[in-house]
C-alpha positions, 0 to 999 in steps of 0.5 A, spaced: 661 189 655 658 192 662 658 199 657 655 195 651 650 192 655 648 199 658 647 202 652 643 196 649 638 196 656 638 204 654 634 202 648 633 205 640 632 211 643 638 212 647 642 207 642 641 211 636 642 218 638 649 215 640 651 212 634 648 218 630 653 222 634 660 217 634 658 216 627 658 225 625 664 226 628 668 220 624 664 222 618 667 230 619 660 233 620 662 236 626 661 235 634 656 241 634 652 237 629 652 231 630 650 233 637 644 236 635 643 230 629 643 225 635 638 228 640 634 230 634 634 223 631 633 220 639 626 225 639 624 223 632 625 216 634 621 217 641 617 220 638 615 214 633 616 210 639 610 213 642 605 213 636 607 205 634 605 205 641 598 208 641 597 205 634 599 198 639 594 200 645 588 202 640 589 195 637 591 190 642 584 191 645 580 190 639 584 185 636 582 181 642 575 182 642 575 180 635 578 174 637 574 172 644 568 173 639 570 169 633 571 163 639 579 163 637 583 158 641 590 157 638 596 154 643 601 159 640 600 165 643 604 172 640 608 175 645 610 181 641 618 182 637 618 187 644 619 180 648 622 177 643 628 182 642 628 181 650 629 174 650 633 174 644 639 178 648 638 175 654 641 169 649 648 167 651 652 168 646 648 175 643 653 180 645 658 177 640 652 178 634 654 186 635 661 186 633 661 181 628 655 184 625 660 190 625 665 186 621 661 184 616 659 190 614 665 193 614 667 187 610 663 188 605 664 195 605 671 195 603 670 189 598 664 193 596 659 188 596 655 193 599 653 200 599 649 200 606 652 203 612 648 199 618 646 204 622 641 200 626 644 197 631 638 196 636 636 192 631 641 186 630 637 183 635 634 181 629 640 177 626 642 175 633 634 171 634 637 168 628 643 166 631 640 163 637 634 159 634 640 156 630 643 154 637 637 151 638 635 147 633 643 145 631 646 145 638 651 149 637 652 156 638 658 157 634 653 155 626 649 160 631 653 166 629 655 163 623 648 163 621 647 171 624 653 174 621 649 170 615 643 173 614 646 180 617 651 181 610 644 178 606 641 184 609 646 189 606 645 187 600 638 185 600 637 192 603 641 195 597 638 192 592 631 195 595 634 203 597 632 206 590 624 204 592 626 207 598 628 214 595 623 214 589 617 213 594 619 215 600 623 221 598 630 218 602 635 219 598 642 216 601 637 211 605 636 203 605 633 198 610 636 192 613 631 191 616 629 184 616 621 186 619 621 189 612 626 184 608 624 178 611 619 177 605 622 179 598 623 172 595 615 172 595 613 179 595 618 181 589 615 176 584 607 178 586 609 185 584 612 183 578 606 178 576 600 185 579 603 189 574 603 184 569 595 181 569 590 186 565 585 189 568 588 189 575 594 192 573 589 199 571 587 199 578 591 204 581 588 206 588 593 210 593 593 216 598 593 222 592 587 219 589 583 218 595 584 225 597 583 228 590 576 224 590 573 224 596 575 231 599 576 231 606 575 224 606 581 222 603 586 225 608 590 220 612 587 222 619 580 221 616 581 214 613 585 213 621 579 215 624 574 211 618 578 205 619 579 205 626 571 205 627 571 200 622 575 195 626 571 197 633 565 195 630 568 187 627 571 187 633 563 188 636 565 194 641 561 198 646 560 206 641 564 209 646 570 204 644 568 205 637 569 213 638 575 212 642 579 207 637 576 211 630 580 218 634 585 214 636 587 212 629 586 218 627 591 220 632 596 216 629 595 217 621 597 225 623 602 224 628 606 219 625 608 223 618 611 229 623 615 225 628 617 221 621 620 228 619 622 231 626 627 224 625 629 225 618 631 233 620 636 230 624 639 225 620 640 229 614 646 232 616 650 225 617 647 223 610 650 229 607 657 229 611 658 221 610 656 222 602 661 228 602 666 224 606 666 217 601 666 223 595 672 225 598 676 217 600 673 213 595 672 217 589 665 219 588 663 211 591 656 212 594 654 210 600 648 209 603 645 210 611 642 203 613 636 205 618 630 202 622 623 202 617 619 206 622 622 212 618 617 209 612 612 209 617 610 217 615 607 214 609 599 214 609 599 208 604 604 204 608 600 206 615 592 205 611 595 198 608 597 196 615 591 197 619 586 194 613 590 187 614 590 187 621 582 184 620 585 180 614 590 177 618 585 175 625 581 172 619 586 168 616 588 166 622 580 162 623 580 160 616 588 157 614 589 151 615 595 149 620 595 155 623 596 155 631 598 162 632 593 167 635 595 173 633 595 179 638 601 183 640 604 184 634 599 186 630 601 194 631 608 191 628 603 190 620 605 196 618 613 194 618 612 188 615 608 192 609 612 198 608 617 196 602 613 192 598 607 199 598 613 203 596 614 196 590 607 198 589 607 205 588 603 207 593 597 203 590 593 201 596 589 195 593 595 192 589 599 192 596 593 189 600 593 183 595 601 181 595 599 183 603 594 178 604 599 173 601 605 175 606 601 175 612 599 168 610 604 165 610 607 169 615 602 166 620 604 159 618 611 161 619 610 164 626 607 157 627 612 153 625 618 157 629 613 157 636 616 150 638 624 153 637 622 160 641 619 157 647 626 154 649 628 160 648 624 164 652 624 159 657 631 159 657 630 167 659 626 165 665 620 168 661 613 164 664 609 162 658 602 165 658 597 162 661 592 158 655 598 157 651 602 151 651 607 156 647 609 162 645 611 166 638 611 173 634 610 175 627 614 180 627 620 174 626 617 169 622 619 171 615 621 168 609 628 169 610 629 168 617 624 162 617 629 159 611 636 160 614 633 156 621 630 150 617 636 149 612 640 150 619 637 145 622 640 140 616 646 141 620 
C-alpha cells in the first residue's frame, strides 16, 4: 500500500510512464523499448499538463471577469476535478478501487466482453468518486465499491463501443477512452448526433478545422482561431487591452502546442501498441485488443480545442439564465475540451453541429453539477478541505455526467 500511495502522490505523469514500462515488458516489447516508451509518454503527458495548464491560467481569470460582471452569485462553488481527485483519494476506502478495477478488466478480458486494456491508472479516481459519493448517499462503503467496480467495467465496454470514432478521427488505431469525462454524457449525446444528421438543412452544414483554413487562409489556422477567440472571450469578459492581447496570444499558444505534445506522446506509445496487437495475435488467435488511455490525447485535435473554448462563454451564460442552476462555473472550464472531445469526433469534426449537442451537454452538466454539491461537500469536508469563502458548497463539472450522476441517484435507492 505505502508503494501504491508513492506512485499515486507521483501523479499521471509519473504513474503513466511506469505503467507504460511494466506493461512493454509483459507484452514483449523489450525493457530498452518500453523504457524509452515510458519516459516519451511521461514527457508527452507533462508536456499536455502544462499546456491544459496555460489554457487553465488564461481562462480562469477572464471566466472570473465575466462572472463578477454578469453579478453572478451561486452557492455551489466549482473547485475543479484537481481538488476533487485529491479528495476522492483521500476516501477510505479508494485504495481498494485500484485492484478491483484491475480485475475487472482482467475479467472482461478473459471472458471477452470487452477489447480495452485500461491503461489510465490515474484516472480510476474517476471510478472511485463514484464509489465514494455512493458511500455517502448509501452509508455503506461496501455498495461504495460495487458501484465503483460498476461503473469501471460499463467504461470498458462504453469505451469499446466509442474506439472506431477515436481511430477514424482521431487517427488512433488500437486506442480507446474509458475515460468517464469523455463518456460521461453518450445516453444523451449519441441520440443528438444521430438526430443533427437527420434534420434537412442542418445536416448540410458542415463547418470544420479544413474548411476553415481552406476558406479563410491564414485565418483559418488553429493558432489564429486560438488567438481570435481568445481576444473574443476578453473582451465578453470586459478586460484591460493588455489583458486582451495576453489572453488572444496565450490561446493561440495553446491551439499550436498541444497537437505537438500530443504527437511527442503518441510516439511513445505506438511501440507498446503494436507489441500488445502482436502479443494478442499470438495468444489469442488474432483477438484485437485496444489501449484504454486518458482523452487528453484527443486534445491535438483543433476542432475539439475550437469547440471547447467557444463553449466556455456558452457555459457562463447558461449558468445566468438555467433555471436550478446553483453552480458557478470556474476552475473547470479549462476540463470543456475533455468533456467534448468524443461527440466532435461523433461529429466529424463539424464545429457547428459539435457546439449544439454541446450546448445541451453542458446544460445539463451545470444541473448535474448542482444536484451532486450537496454529496461532494462531505466528502471534501471529510478530507479536511476548507470550504471557499462566499460559498455554502463545493462542486465541479468534470464529475457531473450522466452516467456518474445516475449510478449515484440509483444508488441512493439502496
Amino acid at each position: 500500500m505505502f508503494i501504491l500511495n508513492f506512485i499515486l502522490d507521483c501523479g499521471a505523469s509519473v504513474m503513466l510512464p511506469i505503467i507504460i514500462f511494466i506493461l512493454g515488458v509483459i507484452m514483449g516489447a523489450g525493457v530498452s523499448k518500453a523504457f524509452k516508451s515510458g519516459i516519451t509518454i511521461g514527457i508527452g503527458f507533462t508536456g499536455i499538463g502544462l499546456v491544459t495548464g496555460l489554457l487553465s491560467d488564461q481562462l480562469g481569470p477572464v471566466a472570473q471577469q465575466m462572472t463578477e460582471r454578469l453579478g453572478l452569485h451561486m452557492d455551489i462553488i466549482d473547485i475543479g476535478w484537481p481538488a476533487m481527485s485529491s479528495i476522492t483519494w483521500a476516501w477510505s476506502a479508494a485504495g481498494l478501487m485500484i485492484p478491483i478495477c484491475l480485475i475487472v478488466n482482467i475479467v472482461l478480458l478473459a471472458l471477452k466482453l470487452t477489447k480495452t486494456m485500461n491503461v489510465d491508472i490515474w484516472n480510476y479516481w474517476q471510478f472511485a468518486f463514484v464509489g465514494a459519493a455512493v458511500s455517502v448517499v448509501t452509508g455503506s462503503i461496501p455498495i461504495g465499491l460495487v458501484a465503483g467496480a460498476l461503473i469501471s467495467a460499463l467504461a470498458l465496454i462504453l469505451a469499446d463501443f466509442t474506439q472506431p470514432y477515436i481511430e477514424k478521427f482521431f487517427n488512433m488505431p488500437g486506442i480507446s477512452f474509458p475515460h468517464l469525462t469523455a463518456l460521461g454524457c453518450l445516453p444523451v449525446v449519441y441520440p443528438l448526433v444521430w438526430i443533427l444528421d437527420r434534420i434537412p438543412g442542418i445536416n448540410k452544414i458542415d463547418i470544420n478545422a479544413d474548411s476553415l483554413r481552406k476558406k479563410f487562409g491564414i485565418f483559418g489556422e488553429p493558432m489564429m482561431m486560438g488567438l481570435i477567440i481568445g481576444f473574443i472571450l476578453a473582451v465578453l469578459a470586459g478586460s484591460k487591452p493588455q489583458v486582451i492581447l495576453q489572453t488572444g496570444i496565450g490561446l493561440a499558444a495553446v491551439m499550436y502546442l498541444m497537437p505537438k505534445m500530443v504527437a511527442c506522446l503518441m510516439e511513445g506509445l505506438m511501440p507498446i501498441s503494436q507489441a500488445a496487437q502482436e502479443l494478442m495475435s499470438k495468444r489469442f488467435q488474432g483477438r484485437e485488443i485496444f489501449i484504454g488511455l486518458d482523452a487528453a490525447v484527443s486534445l491535438g485535435d483543433p476542432s475539439v480545442i475550437a469547440v471547447g473554448l467557444v463553449l466556455v462563454p456558452i457555459t457562463i451564460a447558461l449558468a445566468v439564465i438555467m433555471p436550478g442552476n446553483r453552480i458557478l462555473p470556474f476552475a473547470d472550464l479549462a476540463v470543456i475540451p475533455y468533456i467534448v472531445c468524443l461527440f466532435t469526433a461523433m461529429c466529424r469534426g463539424n464545429i457547428f453541429r459539435a457546439l449544439l449537442v454541446g450546448t445541451v451537454v453542458m446544460a445539463l452538466v451545470l444541473l448535474m453539477a448542482s444536484t451532486l454539491g450537496p454529496i461532494e461537500t462531505p466528502l471534501a469536508v471529510a478530507a479536511g478541505v476548507k470550504i471557499p469563502s462566499g460559498a455554502t458548497l463545493i462542486g465541479n463539472l468534470d464529475r457531473a455526467n450522466i452516467l456518474t450522476w445516475l449510478f449515484i441517484k440509483i444508488s441512493s435507492l439502496f
